[in-house]
C-alpha positions as CSV (number, residue, x, y, z in Angstrom):
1,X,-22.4,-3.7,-0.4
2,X,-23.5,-0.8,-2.6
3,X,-22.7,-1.1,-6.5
4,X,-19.4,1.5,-6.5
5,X,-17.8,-0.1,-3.1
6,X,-14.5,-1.5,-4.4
7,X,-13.4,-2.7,-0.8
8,X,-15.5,-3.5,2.4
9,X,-14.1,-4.3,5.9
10,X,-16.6,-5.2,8.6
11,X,-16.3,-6.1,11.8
12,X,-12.3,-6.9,11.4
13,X,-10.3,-8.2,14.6
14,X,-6.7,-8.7,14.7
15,X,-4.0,-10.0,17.5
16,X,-0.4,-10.9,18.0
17,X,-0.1,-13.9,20.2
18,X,3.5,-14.5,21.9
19,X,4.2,-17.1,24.3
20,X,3.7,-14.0,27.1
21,X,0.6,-12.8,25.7
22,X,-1.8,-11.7,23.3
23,X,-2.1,-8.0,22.3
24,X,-5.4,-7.2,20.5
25,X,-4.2,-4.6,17.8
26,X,-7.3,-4.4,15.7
27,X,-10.6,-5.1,17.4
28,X,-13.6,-4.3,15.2
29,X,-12.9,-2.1,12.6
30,X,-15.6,-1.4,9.7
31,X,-15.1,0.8,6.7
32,X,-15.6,1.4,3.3
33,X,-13.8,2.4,0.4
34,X,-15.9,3.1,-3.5
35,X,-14.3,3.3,-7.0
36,X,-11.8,6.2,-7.2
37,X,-12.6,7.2,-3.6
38,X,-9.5,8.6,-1.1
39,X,-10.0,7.8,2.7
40,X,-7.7,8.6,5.0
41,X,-7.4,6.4,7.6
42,X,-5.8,8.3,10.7
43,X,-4.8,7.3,14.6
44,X,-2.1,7.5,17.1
45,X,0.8,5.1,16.9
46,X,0.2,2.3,18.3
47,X,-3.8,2.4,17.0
48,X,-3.6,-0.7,14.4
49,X,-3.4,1.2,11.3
50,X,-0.3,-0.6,9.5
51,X,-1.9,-3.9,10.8
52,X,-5.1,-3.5,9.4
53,X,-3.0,-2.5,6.2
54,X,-1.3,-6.0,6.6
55,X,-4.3,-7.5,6.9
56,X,-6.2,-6.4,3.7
57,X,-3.2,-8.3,1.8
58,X,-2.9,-11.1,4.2
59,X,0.5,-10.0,4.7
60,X,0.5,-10.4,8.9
61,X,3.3,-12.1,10.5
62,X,2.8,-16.0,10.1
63,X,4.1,-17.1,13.7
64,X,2.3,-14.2,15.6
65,X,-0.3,-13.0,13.8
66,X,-3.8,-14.0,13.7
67,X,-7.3,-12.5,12.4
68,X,-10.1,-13.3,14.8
69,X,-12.8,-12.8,13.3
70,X,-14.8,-10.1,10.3
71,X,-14.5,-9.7,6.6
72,X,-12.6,-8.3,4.2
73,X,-14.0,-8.3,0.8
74,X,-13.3,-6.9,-2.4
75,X,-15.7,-6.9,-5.4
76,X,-18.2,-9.2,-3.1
77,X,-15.2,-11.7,-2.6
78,X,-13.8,-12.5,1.0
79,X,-10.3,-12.5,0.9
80,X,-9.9,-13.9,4.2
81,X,-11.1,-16.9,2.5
82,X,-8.9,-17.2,-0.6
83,X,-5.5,-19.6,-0.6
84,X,-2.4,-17.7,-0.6
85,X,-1.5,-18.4,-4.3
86,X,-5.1,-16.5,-4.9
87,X,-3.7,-14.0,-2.9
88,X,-0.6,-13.3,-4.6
89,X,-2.7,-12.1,-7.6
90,X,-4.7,-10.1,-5.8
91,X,-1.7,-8.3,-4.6
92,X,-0.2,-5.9,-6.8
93,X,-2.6,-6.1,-9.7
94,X,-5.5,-5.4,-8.1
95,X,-5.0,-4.2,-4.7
96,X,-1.4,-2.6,-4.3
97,X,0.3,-1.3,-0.8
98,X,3.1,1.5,-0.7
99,X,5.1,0.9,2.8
100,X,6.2,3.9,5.1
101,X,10.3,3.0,4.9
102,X,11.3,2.7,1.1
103,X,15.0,1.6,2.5
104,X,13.4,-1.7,3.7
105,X,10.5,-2.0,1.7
106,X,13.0,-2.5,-1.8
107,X,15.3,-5.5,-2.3
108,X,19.1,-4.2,-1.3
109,X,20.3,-6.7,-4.1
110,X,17.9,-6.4,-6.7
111,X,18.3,-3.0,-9.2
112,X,15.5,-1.1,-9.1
113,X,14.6,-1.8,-12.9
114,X,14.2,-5.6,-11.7
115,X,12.3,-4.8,-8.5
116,X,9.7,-3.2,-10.8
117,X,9.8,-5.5,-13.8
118,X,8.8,-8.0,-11.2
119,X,5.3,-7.6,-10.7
120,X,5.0,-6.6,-14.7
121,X,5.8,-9.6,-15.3
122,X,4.1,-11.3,-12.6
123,X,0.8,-10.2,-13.9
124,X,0.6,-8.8,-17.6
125,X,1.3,-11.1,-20.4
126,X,4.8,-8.5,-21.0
127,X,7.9,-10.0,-22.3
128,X,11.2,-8.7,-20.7
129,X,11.7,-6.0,-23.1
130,X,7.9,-4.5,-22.8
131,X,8.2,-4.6,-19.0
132,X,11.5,-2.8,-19.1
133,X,10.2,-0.5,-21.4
134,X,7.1,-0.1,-19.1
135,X,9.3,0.7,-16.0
136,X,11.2,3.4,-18.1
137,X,7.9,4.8,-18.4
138,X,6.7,4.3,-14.7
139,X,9.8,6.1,-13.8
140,X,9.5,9.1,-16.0
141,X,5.8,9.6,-14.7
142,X,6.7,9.9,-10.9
143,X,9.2,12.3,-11.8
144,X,12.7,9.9,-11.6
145,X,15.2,11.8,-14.7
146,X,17.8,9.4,-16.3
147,X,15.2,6.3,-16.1
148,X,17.7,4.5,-18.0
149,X,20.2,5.2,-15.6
150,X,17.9,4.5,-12.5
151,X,16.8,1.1,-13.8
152,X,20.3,-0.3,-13.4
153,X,20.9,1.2,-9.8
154,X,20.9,0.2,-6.3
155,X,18.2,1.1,-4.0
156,X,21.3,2.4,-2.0
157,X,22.3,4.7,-4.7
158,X,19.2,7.0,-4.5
159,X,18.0,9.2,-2.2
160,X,15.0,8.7,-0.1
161,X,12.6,10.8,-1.9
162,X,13.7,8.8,-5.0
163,X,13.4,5.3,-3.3
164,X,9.7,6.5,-2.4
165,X,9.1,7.6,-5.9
166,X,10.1,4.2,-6.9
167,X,7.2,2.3,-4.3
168,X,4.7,4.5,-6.2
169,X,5.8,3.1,-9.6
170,X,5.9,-0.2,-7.9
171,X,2.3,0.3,-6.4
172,X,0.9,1.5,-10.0
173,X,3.1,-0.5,-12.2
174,X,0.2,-3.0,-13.1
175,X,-3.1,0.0,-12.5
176,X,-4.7,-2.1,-9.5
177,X,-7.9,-0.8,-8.6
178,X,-6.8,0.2,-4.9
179,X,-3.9,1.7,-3.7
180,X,-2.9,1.6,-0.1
181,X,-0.1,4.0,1.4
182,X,0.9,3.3,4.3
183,X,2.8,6.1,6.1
184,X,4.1,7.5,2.8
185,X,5.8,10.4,3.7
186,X,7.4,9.4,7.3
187,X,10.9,9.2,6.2
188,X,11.0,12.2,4.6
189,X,11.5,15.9,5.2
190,X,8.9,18.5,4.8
191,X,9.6,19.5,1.2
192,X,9.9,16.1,-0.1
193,X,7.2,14.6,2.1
194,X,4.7,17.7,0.1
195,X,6.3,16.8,-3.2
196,X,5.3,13.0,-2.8
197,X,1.9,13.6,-1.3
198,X,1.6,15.9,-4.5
199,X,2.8,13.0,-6.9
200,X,0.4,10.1,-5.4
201,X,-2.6,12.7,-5.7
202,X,-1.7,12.9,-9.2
203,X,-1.0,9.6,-9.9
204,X,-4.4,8.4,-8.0
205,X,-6.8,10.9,-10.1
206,X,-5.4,9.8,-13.2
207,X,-5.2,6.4,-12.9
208,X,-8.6,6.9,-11.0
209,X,-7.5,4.6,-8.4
210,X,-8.8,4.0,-4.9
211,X,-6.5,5.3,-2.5
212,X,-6.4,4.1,1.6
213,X,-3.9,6.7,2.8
214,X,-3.2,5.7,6.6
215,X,-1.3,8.5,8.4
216,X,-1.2,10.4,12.1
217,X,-1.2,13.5,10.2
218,X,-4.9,15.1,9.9
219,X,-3.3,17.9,7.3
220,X,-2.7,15.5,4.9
221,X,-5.8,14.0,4.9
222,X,-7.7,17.1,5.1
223,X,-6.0,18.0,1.5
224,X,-6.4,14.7,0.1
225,X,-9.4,12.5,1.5
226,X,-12.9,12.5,0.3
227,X,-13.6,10.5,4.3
228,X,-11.8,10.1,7.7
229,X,-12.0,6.8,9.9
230,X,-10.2,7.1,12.7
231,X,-8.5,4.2,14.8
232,X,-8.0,4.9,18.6
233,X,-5.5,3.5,20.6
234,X,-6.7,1.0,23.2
235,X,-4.1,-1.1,24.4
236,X,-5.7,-4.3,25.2
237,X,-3.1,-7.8,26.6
């Protein structure tokens, strides 16, 4: 691993097994990603790319699915080796994940000022009031107006660009060293999808965060990725 990687996968093989069969969804993917770096990681539907996002977190389905075989390792350290509870503080405040569909992704009965005091909490030694205070903040730099009014709301009462504004403060709330966006922009139309893309390439250089910004659209990535790795789609039962 050279001295700057931040995160190395090698050799990484993924399935779902059902009682019918089992679909190889990832079989072999290597690929780097250094301090500050942006690859875009780019293939059809269907190619593995939100699995192998799942994977990096150990977040794959427990009934279905399984990793086969590679590495995944992050400052030298295999995660595929670590127990969950040395997972969960991986997650978040060093290695964060923004999901494609913000409606599913944030709690229905949770306010949004809870859903990102969570994590602030989870992983910085802030009391209730500095991790309030800290989501104000969060809010205000992705662009959300009223943050005090925000905090108290609903992820129903705000609008999906909003809602996906609100992953990115998630994602960022505790400045992990890699970001991972899966899909960022599906679920939104073409001004908002630009304005987002614009806000997590601002957010990434300043933090000077890794970002892994999985997608189908080569646009995007040609605007925002220092690399490409590609995933094809070979279905495989």
């Amino acid at each position: 691993m050279e001295e700057n990687t931040l995160l190395e996968v090698k050799d990484l093989r993924v399935v779902y097994k059902t009682d019918e069969a089992t679909v190889h969804a990832v079989n072999g993917i290597s690929f780097t990603l250094g301090e500050r770096e942006t690859i875009g990681l780019v293939g059809e539907t269907g190619a593995g790319k939100t699995t192998t996002a799942l994977t990096l977190l150990r977040l794959l389905p427990e009934r279905t699915g399984r990793v086969l075989g590679g590495e995944i390792r992050f400052r030298g350290e295999n995660l595929l080796e670590k127990t969950i509870p040395e997972m969960r503080h991986v997650r978040g405040a060093e290695i964060s994940i923004i999901f494609q569909d913000p409606m599913t992704s944030l709690n229905p009965v949770y306010t949004i000022g809870n859903q990102i005091m969570e994590a602030i909490l989870l992983h910085t030694d802030k009391n209730r009031k500095q991790a309030k205070e800290r989501a104000r903040e969060l809010l205000t730099l992705v662009g959300i107006n009223e943050p005090d009014k925000r905090l108290k709301q609903y992820p129903h009462e705000l609008s999906g660009g909003m809602r996906q504004r609100v992953l990115i403060a998630m994602a960022f709330a505790c400045e992990p060293e890699v970001i991972i966006a899966d899909e960022p922009t599906t679920a939104l139309d073409v001004t908002i999808q630009a304005q987002i893309l614009e806000l997590l390439s601002k957010m990434q250089k300043e933090k000077q965060t890794a970002l892994l910004l999985i997608t189908h659209d080569l646009s995007v990535v040609r605007s925002m990725a220092d690399r490409i790795a590609v995933m094809l789609s070979l279905i495989h039962i």
